[in-house]
BAVO-781631 format. One record per residue (C-alpha): z, y, x; residue in one letter. Coordinates in Angstrom, 2 decimals, decimal comma, padded with zeros to 5 digits. Each point is the difference from the previous one (the first is absolute). Example, Ala and Ser with C-alpha at 12.3 -4.5 7.8 and 13.67 -1.06 7.14 Angstrom:
REM residues 2
> 007,80 -004,50 012,30 A
> -000,66 003,44 001,37 S
END
This chain:
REM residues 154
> 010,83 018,72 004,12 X
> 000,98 -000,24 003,71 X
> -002,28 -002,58 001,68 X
> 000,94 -000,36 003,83 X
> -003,54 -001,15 001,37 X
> 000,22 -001,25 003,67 X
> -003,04 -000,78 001,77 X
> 000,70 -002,81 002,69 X
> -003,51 -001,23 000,87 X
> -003,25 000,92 001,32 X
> -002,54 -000,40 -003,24 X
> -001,50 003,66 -001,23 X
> 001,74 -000,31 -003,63 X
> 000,09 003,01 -002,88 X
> 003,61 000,63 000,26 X
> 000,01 002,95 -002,14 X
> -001,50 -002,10 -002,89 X
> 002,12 -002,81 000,43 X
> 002,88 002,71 000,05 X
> -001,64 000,96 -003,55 X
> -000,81 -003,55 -001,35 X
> 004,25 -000,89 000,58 X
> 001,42 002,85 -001,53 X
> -002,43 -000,26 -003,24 X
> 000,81 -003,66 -000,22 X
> 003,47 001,00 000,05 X
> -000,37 002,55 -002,28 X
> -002,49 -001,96 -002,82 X
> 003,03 -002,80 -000,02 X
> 002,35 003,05 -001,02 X
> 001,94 000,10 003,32 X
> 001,99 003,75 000,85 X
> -001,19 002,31 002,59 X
> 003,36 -000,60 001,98 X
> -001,47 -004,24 000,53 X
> -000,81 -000,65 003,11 X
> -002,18 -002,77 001,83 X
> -001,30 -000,71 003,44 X
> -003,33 -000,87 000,63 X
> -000,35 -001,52 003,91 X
> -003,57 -000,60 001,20 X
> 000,21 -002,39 002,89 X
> -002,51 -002,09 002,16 X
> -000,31 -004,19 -000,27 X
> 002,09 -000,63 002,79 X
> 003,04 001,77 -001,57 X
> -000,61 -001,72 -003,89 X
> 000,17 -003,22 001,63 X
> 003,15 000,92 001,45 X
> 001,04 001,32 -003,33 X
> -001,39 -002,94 -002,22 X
> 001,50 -002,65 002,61 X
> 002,89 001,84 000,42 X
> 001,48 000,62 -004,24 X
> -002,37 -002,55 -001,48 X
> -000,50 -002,84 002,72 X
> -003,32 000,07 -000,59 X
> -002,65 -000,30 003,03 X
> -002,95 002,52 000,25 X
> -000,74 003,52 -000,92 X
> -000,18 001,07 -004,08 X
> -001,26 003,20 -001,40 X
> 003,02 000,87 -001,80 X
> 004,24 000,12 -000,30 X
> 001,97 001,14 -001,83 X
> 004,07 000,56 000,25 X
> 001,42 000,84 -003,04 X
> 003,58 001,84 000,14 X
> 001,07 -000,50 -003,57 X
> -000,75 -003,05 -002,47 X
> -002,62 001,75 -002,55 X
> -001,13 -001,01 -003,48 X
> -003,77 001,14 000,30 X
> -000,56 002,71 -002,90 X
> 003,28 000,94 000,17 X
> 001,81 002,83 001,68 X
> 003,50 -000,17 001,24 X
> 002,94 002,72 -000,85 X
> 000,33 002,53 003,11 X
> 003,24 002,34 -000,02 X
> -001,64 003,37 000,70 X
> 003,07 000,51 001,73 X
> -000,99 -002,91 002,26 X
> -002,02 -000,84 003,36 X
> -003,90 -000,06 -000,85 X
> -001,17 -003,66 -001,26 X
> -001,50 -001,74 003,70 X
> -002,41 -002,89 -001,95 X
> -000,70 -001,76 003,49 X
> -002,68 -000,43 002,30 X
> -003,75 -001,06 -000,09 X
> -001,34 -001,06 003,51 X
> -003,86 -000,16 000,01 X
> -002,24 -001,21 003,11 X
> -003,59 001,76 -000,52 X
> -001,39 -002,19 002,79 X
> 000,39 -002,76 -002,24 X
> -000,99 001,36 -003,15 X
> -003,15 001,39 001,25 X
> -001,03 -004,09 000,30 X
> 001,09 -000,32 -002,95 X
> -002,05 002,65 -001,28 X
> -002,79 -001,50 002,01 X
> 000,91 -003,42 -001,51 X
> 000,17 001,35 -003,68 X
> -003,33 002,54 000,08 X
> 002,39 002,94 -000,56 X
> -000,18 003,13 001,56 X
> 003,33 000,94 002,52 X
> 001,54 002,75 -002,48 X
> 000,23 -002,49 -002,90 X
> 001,35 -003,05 001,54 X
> 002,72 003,46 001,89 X
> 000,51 001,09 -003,50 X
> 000,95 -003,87 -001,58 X
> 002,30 -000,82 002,84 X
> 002,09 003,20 -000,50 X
> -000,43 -000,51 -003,98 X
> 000,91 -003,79 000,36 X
> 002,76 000,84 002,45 X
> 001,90 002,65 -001,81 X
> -000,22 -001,97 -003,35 X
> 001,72 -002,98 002,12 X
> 002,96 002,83 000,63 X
> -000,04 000,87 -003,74 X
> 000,45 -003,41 -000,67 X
> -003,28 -001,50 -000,95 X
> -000,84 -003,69 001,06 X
> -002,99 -002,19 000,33 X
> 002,24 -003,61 000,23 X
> -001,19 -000,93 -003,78 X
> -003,27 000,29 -001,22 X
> 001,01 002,50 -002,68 X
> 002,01 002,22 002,25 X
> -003,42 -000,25 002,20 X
> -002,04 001,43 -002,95 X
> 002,67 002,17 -000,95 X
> 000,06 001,64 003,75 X
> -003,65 -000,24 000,62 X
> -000,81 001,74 -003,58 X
> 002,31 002,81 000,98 X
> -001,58 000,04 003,64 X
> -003,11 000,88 -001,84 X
> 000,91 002,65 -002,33 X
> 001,74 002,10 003,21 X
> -002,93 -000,65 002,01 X
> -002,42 001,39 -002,52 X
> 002,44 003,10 -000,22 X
> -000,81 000,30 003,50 X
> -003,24 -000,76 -000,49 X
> 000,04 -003,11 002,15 X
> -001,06 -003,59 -001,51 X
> 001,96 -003,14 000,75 X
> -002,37 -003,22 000,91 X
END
């Protein structure tokens, strides 16, 4: 797996663990080594802009994701070998804020790190949380990757 990992903010955050966490995710949902995703690591200030910016929402969030392709969750695309690599999209996390949340939730850091790249790739692979089944569905699968991980989800 190639996971681009740019770190854009101030917060002291594993990044060779979250480098791990991505490309197992990727891996445990059957992806190829030649799939590619970006995972950007950015303060509050900049997620507003983001979250104001391609949602019109106000405020900060933990997590976004930008899919490049339309993906059917548990199910892998064709890729030509011949072909470029497959670029999933990008994740953009602000630690700042999910330390609070953390905080908020009685979590330690790492976990609440480890859903919001978990929850964030599976929004790239497709997965939703719109309908309460698609919830359970993505929140079930959250928990059997973060267990591989050896994380737990609150």
């Amino acid at each position: 797996m190639t996971v681009f990992l740019a770190d854009e903010q101030a917060a002291s955050v594993a990044i060779d663990e979250l480098h791990a966490l991505a490309a197992l995710v990727l891996r445990e949902e059957g992806y190829p080594e030649e799939a590619e995703v970006t995972l950007l690591l950015v303060d509050e200030s900049e997620m507003m802009s983001y979250n104001q910016r391609f949602l019109d929402r106000d405020g900060p969030t933990d997590v976004l994701a930008f899919p490049l392709e339309e993906l059917i969750p548990g199910l892998v695309p064709d890729i030509d070998a011949n072909g470029p690599p497959l670029s999933l999209g990008d994740v953009v996390i602000a630690p700042s804020y999910v330390q609070l949340q953390a905080d908020d939730h009685d979590v330690t850091f790492e976990d609440e790190m480890a859903l919001m790249v978990t929850h964030g790739i599976l929004h790239l692979l497709g997965y939703d949380h719109t309908e309460d089944e698609d919830a359970e569905r993505m929140e079930a699968r959250e928990r059997q990757l973060l267990a591989l991980a050896g994380r737990t989800r609150r």
